[in-house]
C-alpha positions as CSV (number, residue, x, y, z in Angstrom):
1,X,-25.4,-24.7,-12.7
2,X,-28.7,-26.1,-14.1
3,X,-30.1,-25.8,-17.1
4,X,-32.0,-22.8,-16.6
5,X,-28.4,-20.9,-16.7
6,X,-28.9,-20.2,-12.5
7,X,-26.4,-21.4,-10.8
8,X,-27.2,-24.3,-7.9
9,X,-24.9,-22.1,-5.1
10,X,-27.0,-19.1,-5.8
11,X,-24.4,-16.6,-7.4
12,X,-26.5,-15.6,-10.2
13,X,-27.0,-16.2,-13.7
14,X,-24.0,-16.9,-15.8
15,X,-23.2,-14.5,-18.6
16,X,-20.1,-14.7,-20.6
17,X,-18.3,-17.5,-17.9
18,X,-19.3,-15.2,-14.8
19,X,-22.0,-15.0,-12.4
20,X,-23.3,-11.7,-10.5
21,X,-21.2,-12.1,-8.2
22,X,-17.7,-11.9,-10.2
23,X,-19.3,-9.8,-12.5
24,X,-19.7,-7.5,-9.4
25,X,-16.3,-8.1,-8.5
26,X,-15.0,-7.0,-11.9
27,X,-16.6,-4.2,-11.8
28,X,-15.8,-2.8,-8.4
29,X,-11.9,-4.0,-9.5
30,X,-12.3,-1.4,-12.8
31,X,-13.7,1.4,-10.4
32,X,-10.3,0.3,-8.5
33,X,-8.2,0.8,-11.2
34,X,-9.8,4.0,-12.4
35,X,-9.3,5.2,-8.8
36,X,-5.8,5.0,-9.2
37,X,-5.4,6.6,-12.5
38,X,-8.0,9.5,-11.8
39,X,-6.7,9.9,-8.0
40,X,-3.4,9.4,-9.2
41,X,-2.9,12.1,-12.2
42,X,-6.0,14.5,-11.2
43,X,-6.0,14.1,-7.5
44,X,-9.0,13.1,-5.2
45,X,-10.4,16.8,-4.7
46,X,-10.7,16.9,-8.4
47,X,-12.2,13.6,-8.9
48,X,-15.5,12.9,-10.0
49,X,-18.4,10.1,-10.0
50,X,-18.3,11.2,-13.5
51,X,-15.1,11.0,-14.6
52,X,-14.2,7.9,-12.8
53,X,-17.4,6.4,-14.6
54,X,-15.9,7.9,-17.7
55,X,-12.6,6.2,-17.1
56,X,-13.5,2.8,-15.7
57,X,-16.6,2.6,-18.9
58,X,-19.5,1.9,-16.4
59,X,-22.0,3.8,-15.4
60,X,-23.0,5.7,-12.4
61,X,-25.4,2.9,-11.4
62,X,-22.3,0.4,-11.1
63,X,-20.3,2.8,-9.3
64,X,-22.9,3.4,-6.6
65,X,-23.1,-0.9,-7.0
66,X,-19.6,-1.0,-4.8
67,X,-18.8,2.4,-3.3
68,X,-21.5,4.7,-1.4
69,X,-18.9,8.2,-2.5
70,X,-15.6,8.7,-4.0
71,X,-14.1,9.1,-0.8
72,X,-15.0,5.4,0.1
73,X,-13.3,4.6,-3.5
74,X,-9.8,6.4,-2.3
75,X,-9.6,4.4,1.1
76,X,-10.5,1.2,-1.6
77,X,-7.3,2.5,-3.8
78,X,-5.4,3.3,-0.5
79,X,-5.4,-0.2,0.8
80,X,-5.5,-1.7,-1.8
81,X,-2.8,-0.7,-2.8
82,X,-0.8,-0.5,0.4
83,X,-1.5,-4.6,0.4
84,X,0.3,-5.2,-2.8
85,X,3.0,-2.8,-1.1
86,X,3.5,-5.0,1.6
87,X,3.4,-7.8,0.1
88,X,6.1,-7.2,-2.7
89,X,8.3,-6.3,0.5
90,X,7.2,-9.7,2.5
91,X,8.7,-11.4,-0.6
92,X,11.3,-9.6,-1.2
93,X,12.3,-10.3,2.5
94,X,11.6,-13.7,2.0
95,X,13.7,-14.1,-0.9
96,X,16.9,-12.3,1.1
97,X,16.4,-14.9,3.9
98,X,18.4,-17.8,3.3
99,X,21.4,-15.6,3.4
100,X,21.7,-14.9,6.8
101,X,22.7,-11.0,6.6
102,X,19.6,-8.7,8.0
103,X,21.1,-5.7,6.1
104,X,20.5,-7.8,3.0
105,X,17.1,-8.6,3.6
106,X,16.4,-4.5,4.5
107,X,18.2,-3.7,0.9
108,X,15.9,-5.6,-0.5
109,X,12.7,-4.5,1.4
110,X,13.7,-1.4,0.4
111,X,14.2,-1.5,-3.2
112,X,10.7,-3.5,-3.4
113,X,9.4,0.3,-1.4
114,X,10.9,2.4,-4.1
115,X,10.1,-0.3,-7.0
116,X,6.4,-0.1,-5.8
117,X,6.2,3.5,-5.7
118,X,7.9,4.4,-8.8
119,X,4.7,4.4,-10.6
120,X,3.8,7.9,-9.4
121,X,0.4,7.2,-9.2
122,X,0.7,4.9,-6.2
123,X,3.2,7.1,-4.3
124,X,0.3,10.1,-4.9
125,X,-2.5,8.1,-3.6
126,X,-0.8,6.7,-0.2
127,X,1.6,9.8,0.5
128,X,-0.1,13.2,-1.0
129,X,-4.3,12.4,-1.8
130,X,-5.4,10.8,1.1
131,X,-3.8,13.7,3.5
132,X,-6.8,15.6,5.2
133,X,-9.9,14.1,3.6
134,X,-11.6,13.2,6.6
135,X,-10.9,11.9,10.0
136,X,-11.8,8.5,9.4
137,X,-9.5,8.7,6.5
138,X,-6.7,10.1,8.3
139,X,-7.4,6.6,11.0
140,X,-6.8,4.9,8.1
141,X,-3.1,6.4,7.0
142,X,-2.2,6.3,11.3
143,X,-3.2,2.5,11.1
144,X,-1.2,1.5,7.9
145,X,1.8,3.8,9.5
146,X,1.3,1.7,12.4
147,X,1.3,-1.6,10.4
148,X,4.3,-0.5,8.4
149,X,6.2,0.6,11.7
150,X,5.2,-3.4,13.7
151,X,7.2,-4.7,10.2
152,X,10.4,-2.9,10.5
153,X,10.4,-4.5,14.5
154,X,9.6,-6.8,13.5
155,X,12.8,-7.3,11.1
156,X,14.8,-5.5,13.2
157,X,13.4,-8.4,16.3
158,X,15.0,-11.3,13.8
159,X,18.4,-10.2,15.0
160,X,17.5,-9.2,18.3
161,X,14.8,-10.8,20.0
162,X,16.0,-8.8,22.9
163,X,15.8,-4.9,21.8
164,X,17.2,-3.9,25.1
165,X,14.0,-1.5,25.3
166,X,11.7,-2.2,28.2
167,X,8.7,0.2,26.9
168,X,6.4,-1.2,23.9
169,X,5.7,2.5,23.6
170,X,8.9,3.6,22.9
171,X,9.4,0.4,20.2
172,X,6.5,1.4,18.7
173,X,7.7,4.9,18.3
174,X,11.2,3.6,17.2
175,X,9.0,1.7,14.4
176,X,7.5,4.2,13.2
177,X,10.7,7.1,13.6
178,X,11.8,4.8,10.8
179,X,8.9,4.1,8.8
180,X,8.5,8.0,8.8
181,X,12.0,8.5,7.4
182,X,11.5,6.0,4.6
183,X,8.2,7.5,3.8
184,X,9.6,11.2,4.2
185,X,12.0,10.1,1.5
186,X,9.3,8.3,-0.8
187,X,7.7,12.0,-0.3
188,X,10.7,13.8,-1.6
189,X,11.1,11.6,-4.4
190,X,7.5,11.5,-5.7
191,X,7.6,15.9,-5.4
192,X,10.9,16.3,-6.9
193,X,10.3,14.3,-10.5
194,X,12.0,11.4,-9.5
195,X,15.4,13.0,-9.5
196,X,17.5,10.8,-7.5
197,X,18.5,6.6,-8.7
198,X,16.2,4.1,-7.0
199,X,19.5,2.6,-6.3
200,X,20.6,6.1,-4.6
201,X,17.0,5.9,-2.6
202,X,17.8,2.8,-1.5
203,X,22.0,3.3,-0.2
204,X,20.4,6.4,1.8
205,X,17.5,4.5,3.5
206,X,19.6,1.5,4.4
207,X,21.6,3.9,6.5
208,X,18.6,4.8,8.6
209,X,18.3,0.7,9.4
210,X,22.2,0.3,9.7
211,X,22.1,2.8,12.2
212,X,19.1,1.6,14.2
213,X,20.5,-1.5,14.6
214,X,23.8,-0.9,15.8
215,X,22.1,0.5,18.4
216,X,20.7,-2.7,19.3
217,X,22.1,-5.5,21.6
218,X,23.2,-8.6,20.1
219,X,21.0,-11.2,21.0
């Protein structure tokens, strides 16, 4: 940075440690996190510029900075936090590796699902606000359902490389049959308080797996 307080790569000038362009990143991260509280506790439909301003204390000027409406702030939320879904079940599958036993490594995938989504207002924004918005929303839920689904073959393929099933279009379908039961669950949970044990959540899901892949051919 030179003396002038402009740094030499362009970013901006520094003010309190960060140039324009992490303070722009901050700033689009609080809109983030206001999404998920607002989305998450008043819904989308209900949602404001306003009161996601209100909640992420910036103005309107810095939420028009990073996002063009509020819908394009819910597919921000949505994916974002679909990410750090997946990625708390990639280590959690990584953790269960070493000991050899798939149905180990699903448990575990699992309980990072229901661990995730405990805080309701994650499960709300994935499962409940983004349903309907608009089509190129709905894209958006059919290609993280398709993402999800390619991981469970993918888990279920480190056991059996062969599947014994000659049509990708029926492995993708198998895929997502039990993506769509986990999520169906996540569903139920999230609408009925949180009744049932994570633990319970968990023992009935695994059963879905176990059952998938003793239909499978040992490879």
């Amino acid at each position: 940075m030179t003396k002038t307080g402009i740094s030499d790569d362009n970013k901006g000038r520094v003010y309190g440690g960060e140039n324009q362009e992490e303070r722009r990143a901050r700033r689009r991260q609080q809109f983030l996190v206001a999404g998920l509280q607002v989305f998450g506790t008043l819904g989308y439909r209900a949602a404001t510029v306003r009161t996601l301003c209100k909640q992420a204390e910036l103005t309107d000027r810095y939420f028009y900075e990073s996002f063009d409406t509020t819908e394009d702030l819910l597919m921000g939320v949505y994916r974002q936090q679909c990410d750090a879904l997946e990625l708390s079940v990639m280590q959690a599958l990584a953790r269960a590796v070493g000991s050899g036993d798939i149905m180990k490594g699903v448990e575990a995938g699992l309980d990072a699902v229901f661990r995730h989504v405990s805080d309701s207002r994650v499960a709300r924004v994935i499962w409940v606000e983004v349903m309907g918005v608009s089509p190129r929303v709905d894209k958006m839920y059919t290609d993280t359902m398709d993402r999800f689904a390619n991981l469970v073959m993918t888990v279920a393929r480190q056991r059996y490389p062969d599947l014994g099933i000659d049509s990708e279009d029926e492995i993708r379908m198998l895929g997502l049959a039990i993506a769509g039961a986990v999520s169906q669950c996540v569903l139920h949970w999230l609408l009925g308080g949180y009744r049932e044990s994570r633990a319970t959540m968990v023992s009935a899901t695994s059963r879905v797996f176990r059952g998938l892949l003793s239909t499978l051919p040992a490879g």
